[in-house]
N, C-alpha and C positions, 0 to 999 in steps of 0.2 A: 796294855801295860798296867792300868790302874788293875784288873783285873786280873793278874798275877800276882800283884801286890797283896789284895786284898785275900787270896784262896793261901797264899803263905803266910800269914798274919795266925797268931796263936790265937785259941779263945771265939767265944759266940760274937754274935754282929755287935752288942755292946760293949765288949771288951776292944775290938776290929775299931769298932769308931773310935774309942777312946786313942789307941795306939795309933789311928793315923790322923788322928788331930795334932798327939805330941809328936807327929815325922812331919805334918806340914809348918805347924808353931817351929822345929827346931829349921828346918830349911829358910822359914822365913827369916827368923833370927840371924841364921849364917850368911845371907842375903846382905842383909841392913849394915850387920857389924863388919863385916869381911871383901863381900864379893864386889858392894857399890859404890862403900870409898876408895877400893881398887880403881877401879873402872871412871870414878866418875870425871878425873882428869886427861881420860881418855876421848870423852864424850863432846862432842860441839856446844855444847849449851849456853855459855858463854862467847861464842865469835856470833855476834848481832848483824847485823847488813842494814840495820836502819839507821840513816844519816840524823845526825842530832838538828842539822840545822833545815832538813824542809819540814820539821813541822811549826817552823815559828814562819808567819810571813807577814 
């Protein structure tokens, strides 16, 4: 895959890197702002299984 990516990409291996720094920066971007405050009340990360009171003894 990356590798189709990259033989489609306009321009020599400098211009190639640069373009798939700005395609990974913007996916990340789309990630952070979009995809994770979607998802993240989806996600268990908040339901805990540790009892408050056996660590007091």
């Amino acid at each position: 895959m990356y590798g189709w990516i990259w033989r489609h990409l306009p321009g020599n291996a400098l211009v190639r890197a640069l373009i798939s720094l700005i395609l990974v920066l913007g996916i990340v971007f789309l990630l952070f702002q979009y995809i994770f405050p979607w998802a993240e009340p989806l996600l268990p990360f908040n339901d805990v299984t540790v009892d408050e009171g056996a660590a007091q003894r």
